[in-house]
C-alpha positions in Angstrom: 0.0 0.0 0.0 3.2 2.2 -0.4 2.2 5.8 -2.4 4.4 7.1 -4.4 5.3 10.7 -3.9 4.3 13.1 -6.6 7.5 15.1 -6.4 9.5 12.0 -6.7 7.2 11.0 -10.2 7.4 14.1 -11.6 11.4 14.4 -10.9 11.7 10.8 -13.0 10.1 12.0 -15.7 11.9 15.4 -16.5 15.3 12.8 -16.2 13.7 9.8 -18.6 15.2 10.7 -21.8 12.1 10.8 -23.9 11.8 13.7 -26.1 9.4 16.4 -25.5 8.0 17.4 -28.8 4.3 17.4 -28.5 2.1 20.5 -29.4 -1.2 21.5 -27.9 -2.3 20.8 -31.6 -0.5 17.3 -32.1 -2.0 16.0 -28.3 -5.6 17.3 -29.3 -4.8 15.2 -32.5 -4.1 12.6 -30.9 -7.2 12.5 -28.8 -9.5 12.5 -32.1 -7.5 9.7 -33.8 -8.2 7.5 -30.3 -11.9 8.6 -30.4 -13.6 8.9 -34.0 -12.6 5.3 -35.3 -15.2 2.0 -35.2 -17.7 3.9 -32.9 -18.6 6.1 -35.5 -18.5 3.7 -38.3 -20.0 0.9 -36.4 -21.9 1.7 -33.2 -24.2 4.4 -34.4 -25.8 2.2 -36.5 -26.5 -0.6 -34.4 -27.7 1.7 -31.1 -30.7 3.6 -32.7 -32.0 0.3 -34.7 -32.4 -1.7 -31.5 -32.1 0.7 -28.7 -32.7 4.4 -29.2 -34.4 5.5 -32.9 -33.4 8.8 -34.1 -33.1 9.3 -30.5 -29.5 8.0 -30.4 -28.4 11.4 -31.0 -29.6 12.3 -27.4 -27.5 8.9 -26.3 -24.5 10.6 -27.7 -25.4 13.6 -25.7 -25.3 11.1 -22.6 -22.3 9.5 -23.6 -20.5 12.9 -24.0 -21.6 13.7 -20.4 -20.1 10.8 -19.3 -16.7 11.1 -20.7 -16.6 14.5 -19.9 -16.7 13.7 -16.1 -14.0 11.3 -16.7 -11.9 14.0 -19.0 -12.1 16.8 -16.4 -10.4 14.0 -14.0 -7.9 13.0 -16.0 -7.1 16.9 -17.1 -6.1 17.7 -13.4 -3.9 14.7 -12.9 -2.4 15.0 -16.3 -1.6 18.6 -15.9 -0.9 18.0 -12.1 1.3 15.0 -12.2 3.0 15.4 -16.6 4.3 12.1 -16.6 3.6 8.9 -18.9 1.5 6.1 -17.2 -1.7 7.4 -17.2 -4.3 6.1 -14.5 -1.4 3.5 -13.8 0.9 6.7 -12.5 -2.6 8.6 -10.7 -2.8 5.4 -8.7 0.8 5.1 -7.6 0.5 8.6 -6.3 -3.4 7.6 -4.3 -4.1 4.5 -3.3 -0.6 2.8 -4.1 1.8 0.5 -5.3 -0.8 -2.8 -5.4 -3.5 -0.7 -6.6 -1.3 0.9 -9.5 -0.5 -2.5 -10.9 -3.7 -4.0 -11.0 -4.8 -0.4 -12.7 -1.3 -0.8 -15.2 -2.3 -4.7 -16.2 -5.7 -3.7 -16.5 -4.8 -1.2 -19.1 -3.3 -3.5 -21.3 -7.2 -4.6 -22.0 -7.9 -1.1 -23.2 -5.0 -0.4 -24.8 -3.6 -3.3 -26.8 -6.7 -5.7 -26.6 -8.3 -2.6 -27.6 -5.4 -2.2 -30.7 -6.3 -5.7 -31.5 -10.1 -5.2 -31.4 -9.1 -2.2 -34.2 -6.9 -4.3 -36.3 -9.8 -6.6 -36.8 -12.2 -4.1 -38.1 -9.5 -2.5 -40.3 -8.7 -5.7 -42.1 -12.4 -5.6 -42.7 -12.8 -2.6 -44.6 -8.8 -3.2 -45.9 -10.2 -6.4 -47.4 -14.2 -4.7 -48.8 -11.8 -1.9 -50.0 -9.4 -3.9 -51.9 -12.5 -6.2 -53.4 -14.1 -2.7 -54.5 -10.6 -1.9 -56.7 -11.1 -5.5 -58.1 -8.5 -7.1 -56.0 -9.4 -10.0 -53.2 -7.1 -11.4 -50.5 -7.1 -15.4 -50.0 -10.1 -16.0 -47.9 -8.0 -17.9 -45.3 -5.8 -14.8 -44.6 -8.5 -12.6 -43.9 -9.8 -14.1 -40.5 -8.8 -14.9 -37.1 -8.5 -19.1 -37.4 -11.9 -21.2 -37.2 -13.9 -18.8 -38.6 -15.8 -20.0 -41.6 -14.7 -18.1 -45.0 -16.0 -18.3 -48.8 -13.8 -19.0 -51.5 -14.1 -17.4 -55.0 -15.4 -21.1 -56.3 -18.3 -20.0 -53.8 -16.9 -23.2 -51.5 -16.7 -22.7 -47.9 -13.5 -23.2 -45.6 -11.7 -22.5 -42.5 -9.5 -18.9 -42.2 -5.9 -19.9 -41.0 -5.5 -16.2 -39.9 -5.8 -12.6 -40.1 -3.1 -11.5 -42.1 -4.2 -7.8 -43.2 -5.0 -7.0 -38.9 -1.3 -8.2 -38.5 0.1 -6.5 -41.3 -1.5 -3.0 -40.0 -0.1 -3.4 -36.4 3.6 -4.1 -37.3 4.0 -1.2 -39.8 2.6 1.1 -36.9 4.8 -0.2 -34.5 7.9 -0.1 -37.1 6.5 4.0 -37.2 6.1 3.9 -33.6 9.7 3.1 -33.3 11.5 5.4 -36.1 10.1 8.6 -33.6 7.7 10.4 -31.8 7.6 13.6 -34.1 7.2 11.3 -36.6 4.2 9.1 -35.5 2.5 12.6 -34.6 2.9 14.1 -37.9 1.5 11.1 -39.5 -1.6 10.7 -37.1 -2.3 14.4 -37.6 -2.3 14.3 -41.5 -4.6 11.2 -41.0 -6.8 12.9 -38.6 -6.9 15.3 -41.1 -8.3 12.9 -44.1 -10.5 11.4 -41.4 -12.3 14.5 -40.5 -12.6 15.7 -44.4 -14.6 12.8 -45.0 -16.5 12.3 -41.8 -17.6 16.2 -43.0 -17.9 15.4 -46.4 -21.0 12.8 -45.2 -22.4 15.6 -43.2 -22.1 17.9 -46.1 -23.7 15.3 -48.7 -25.9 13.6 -46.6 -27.6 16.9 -45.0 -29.3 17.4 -48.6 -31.0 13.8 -48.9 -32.3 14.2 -45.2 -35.8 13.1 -44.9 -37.2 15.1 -41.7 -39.8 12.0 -41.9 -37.4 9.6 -40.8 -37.0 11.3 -37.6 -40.4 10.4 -36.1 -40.8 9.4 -33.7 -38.2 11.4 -32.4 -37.9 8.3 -29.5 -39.6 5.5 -30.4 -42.2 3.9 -27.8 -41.3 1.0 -25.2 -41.6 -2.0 -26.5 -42.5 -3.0 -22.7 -39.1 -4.0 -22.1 -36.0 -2.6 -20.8 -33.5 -0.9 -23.1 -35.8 -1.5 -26.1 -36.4 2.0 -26.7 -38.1 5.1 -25.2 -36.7 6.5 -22.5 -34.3 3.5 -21.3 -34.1 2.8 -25.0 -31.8 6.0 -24.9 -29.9 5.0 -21.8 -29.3 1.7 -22.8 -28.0 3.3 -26.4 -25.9 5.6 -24.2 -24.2 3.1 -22.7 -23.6 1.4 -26.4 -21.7 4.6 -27.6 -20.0 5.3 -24.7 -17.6 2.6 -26.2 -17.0 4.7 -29.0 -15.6 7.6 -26.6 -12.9 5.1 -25.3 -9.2 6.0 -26.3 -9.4 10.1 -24.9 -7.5 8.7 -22.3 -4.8 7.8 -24.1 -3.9 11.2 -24.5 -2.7 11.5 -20.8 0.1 9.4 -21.4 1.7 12.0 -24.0 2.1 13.8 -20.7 5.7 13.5 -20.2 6.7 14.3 -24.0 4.2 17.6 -24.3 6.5 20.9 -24.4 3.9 22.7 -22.0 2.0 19.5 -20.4 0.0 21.9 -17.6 -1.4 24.3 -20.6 -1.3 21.1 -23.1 -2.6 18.2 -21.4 -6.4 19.7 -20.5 -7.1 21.9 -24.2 -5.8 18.0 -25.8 -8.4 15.8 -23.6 -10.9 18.1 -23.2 -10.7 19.7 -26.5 -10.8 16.6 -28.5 -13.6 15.2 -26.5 -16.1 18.2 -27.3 -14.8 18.0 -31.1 -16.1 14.2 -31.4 -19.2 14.5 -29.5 -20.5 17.6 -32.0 -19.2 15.3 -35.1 -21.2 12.1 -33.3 -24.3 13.8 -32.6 -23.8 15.2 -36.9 -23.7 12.0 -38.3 -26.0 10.3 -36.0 -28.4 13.3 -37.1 -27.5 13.0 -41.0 -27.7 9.2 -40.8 -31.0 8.5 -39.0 -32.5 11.5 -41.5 -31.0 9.6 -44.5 -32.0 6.0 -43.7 -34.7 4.6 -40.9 -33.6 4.0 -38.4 -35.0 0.1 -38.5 -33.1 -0.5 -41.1 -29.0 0.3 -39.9 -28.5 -2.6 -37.9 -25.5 -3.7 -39.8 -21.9 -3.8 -39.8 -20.7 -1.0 -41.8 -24.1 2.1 -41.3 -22.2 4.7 -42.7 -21.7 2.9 -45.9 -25.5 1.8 -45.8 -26.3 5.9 -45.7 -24.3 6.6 -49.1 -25.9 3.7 -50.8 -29.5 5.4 -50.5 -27.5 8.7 -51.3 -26.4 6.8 -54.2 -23.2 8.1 -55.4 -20.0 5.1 -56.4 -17.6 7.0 -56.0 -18.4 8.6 -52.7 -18.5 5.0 -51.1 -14.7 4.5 -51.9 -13.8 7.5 -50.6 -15.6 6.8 -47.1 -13.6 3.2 -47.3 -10.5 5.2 -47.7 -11.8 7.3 -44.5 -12.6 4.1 -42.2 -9.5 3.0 -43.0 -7.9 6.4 -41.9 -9.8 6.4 -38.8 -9.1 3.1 -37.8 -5.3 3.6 -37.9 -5.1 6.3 -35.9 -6.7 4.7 -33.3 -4.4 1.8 -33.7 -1.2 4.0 -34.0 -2.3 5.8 -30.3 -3.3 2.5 -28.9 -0.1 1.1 -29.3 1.7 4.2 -28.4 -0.1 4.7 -24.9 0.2 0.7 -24.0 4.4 1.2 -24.5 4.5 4.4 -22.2 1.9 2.6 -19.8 4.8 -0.5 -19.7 7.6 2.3 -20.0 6.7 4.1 -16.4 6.2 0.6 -15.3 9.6 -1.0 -15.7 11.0 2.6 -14.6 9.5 1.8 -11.3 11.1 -1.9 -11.5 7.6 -3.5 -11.6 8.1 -4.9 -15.2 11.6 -6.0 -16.3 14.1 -3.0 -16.8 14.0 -4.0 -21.1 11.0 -2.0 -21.4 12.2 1.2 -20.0 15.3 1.3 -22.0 15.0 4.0 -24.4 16.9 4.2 -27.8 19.7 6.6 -27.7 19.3 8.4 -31.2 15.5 7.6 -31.7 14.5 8.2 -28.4 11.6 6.0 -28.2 11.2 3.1 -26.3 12.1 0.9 -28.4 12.4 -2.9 -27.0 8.8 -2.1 -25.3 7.0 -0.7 -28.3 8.5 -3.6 -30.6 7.4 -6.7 -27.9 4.2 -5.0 -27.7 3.5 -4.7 -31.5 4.4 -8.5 -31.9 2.1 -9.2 -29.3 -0.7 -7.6 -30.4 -0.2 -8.5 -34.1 -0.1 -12.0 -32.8 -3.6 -11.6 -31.5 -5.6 -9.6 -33.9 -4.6 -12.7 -36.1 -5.8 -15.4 -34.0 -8.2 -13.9 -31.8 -11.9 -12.9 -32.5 -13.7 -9.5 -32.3 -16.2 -10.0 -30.3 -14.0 -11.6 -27.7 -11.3 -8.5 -27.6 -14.2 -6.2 -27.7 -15.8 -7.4 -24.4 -12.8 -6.9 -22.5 -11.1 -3.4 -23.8 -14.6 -2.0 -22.3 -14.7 -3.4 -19.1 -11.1 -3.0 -18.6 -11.6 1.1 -19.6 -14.5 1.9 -17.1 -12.4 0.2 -14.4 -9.6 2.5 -15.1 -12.2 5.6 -15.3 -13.4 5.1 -11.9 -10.2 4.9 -10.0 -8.8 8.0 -11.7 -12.1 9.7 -10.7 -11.2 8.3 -7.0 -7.8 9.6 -7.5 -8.9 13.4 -7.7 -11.2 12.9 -4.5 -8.0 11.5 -2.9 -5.5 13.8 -3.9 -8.3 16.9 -2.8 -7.7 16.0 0.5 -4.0 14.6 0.7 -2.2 17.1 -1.5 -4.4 20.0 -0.7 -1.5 22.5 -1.2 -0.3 20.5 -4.7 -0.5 23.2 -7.8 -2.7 22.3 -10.1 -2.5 24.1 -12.9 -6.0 22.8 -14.1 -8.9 22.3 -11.7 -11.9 20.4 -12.1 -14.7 21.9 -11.0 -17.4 20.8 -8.1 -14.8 18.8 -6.7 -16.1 16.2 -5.3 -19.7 16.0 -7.0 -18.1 15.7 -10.9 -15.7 12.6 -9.9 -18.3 10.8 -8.1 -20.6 11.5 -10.8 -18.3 9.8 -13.1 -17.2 7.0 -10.8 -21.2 6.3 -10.6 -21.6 6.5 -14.2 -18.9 4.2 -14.8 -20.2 1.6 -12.2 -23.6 2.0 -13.7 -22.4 0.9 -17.4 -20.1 -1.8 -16.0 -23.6 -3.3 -13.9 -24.7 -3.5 -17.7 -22.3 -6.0 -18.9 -22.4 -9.7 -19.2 -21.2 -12.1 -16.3 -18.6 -13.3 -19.0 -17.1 -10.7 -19.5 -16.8 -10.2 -15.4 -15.4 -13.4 -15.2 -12.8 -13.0 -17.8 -11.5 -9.3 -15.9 -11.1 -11.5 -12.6 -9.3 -14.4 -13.8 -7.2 -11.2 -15.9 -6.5 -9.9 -12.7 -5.7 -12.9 -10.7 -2.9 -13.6 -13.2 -1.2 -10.2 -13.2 -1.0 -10.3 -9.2 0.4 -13.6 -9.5 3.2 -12.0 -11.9 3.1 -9.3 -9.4 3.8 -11.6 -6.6 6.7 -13.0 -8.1 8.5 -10.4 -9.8 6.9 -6.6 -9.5 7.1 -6.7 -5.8 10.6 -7.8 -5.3 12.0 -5.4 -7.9 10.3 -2.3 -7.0 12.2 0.4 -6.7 9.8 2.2 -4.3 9.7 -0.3 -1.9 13.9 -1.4 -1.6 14.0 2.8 -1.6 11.4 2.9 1.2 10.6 6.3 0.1 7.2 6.0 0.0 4.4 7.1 2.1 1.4 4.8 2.8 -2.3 5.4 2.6 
């Protein structure tokens, strides 16, 4: 139960080597690469045809709220405390050294599970893309193994593995590696393509609107729970939240931002407000252009051009997925290698992944193990599987940064903190509740897989984290 001193965490990070290149623009950047990617393409869809109607835009209202409880949290410790490690480094400093590496092996759900979940959907769209341009992949390379695939004789056999969600995750990690001011530039130019065609739909798709399609504005109860109406809305808020997830990832840019206290909060907070006005847009534009019965399918967004009816228009939002899609893989990756990099710093993960290369000053061993891992499993691993556990993993990482701010309130009360959130402690116990609320929501599976998760990392803590710390053979610590 050791705490680690904030003064002692923010001297280690001014002496860790990385390089501190990161703009207010690049880290707000960032933050919309993690956000806008499958939620928008996928979720929005699949909400309003069996939870919310047209009334999914008032889910994304709720789902912004949310978030933004979360974000003003992670804005104070991010400016307060500008080091990598996100919720893994907030914890060190609150409840302690036990707590902080449950919170740091939990993350690797969100953050490469969540890479891996990505990878999947972009071979998808790599794969519908490439058919489009009258190319096609084997049909066994396209798929995690087991998973029944059609061959071009119109036979049926088994996938051997997912090639193109492989292929996706070692190039980014390969750019990951080369440089920091390199990745950045790239995930801005992408964000860039992603939001011209994300406002491109708007733009199109706001002339075929049929004001028709958006009544009832919420559809009436079916008589059960979560099948529209009122809970039909909440139950769809707690479907997009998903799509929110990745914000956070931005708080581990922390310790490479030039100005981290001015940065940090305008990067998380700034690119949360961006997506939720885009979200609410398309959800709008899309539920206008086609009822709202009929987008329960994979790909929605695609679904509204085909009514619009214009070819060439459905390449170009291929092209866009695609773009979206690897950004969020790119900070994925990135935040799970500065998660594992604050880590080994504090001797609770072998010292490899804190070494950082001496002319590319990027962690290099740790951002290459994790790419191989991660490629390794969006080729073998199912969807719907990863899926399940990046969200549970994320909301149990939101609450105990919300629980961190109450904390440090009280025990740090003379701390600066160049950004405050407001309220304090009404808007972190609003989001800790929030959180708890959409984690009551999900399946006893999915429970079940996040305990026997974190039953094996406190074994591995057991045996290695807590006889290398550096904290505890230091005994600098305080305890809560």
């Amino acid at each position: 139960m050791t705490r680690k001193p904030i003064a002692d965490i923010i001297r280690g990070g001014e002496a860790d080597g990385l390089a501190k290149m990161l703009g207010p623009l690049s880290i707000t950047a960032m933050g919309i690469g993690a956000i806008i990617g499958a939620g928008i393409f996928v979720l929005t869809g699949t909400a309003a045809a069996k939870y919310a109607g047209p009334g999914i835009m008032l889910s994304f209202v709720l789902g912004g709220v949310v978030c933004g409880f979360v974000g003003l949290c992670y804005a104070e410790l991010a400016a307060m405390i500008p080091v990598s490690g996100s919720s893994y480094t907030y914890t060190y400093a609150t409840l302690g050294e036990l707590f902080a590496w449950v919170i740091g092996w939990d993350l690797i759900l969100e953050y490469a599970m969540g890479a891996g979940t990505v990878a999947v959907g972009w071979s998808s769209y790599a794969v519908s893309l490439l058919h489009s341009l009258g190319h096609d992949l084997p049909p066994m390379l396209t798929a995690s193994p087991g998973t029944a695939v059609t061959l071009a004789d119109g036979h049926t056999a088994t996938a051997w593995f997912n090639l193109p969600a492989a292929a996706i995750v070692v190039a980014i990690t390969i750019l990951l590696i080369r440089g920091t001011r390199e990745s950045a530039r790239l995930n801005t130019i992408m964000v860039a393509v992603k939001l011209v065609v994300v406002l491109a739909f708007l733009l199109v798709g706001a002339a075929y609107v049929k004001p028709s399609n958006w009544v009832p504005f919420v559809p009436a109860n079916t008589g059960d729970f979560g099948s529209f109406g009122a809970s039909g809305v909440l139950r769809g808020a707690g479907v997009v939240f998903f799509a929110y997830i990745g914000f956070d990832a931005v708080s581990t840019a922390a310790q490479e931002a030039r100005n981290p206290q001015r940065d940090m909060p305008i990067g998380i907070l700034g690119s949360l407000v961006i997506c939720t006005v885009l979200y609410i847009a398309v959800a709008a534009v899309l539920t206008g252009i086609v009822p709202y019965a009929q987008l329960n399918v994979a790909d929605p967004i695609g679904k509204g051009v085909d009514v619009i009816g214009i070819g060439w228009f459905s390449v170009l939002l291929k092209v866009g997925a695609l773009t979206g899609l690897t950004t969020v893989i790119l900070v994925s990756l990135y935040g799970q290698s500065r998660i594992f990099f604050t880590m080994a710093t504090d001797g609770l993960l072998p010292a490899m992944f804190a070494r950082v290369h001496p002319r590319l000053q990027t962690p290099y061993r740790s951002q290459a193990l994790i790419g191989g891992g991660v490629a390794l499993v969006a080729a073998l691993v199912p969807i719907d599987v990863l899926g399940e556990m990046v969200s549970i993993g994320t909301l149990f990482a939101f609450i105990l940064v919300c629980a961190a701010v109450i904390y440090l309130r009280n025990s740090d009360r003379s701390m600066v903190r160049p950004f405050r959130v407001p309220a304090v402690p009404l808007v972190p116990v609003c989001g800790v509740l929030s959180c708890l609320l959409l984690m009551a929501g999900l399946p006893l599976a999915t429970w079940a897989r996040l305990i026997v998760w974190l039953v094996i990392g406190l074994v591995i803590y057991a045996c290695f984290g807590r006889r290398h710390s550096v904290l505890r053979r230091s005994r600098s610590g305080s305890f809560v």
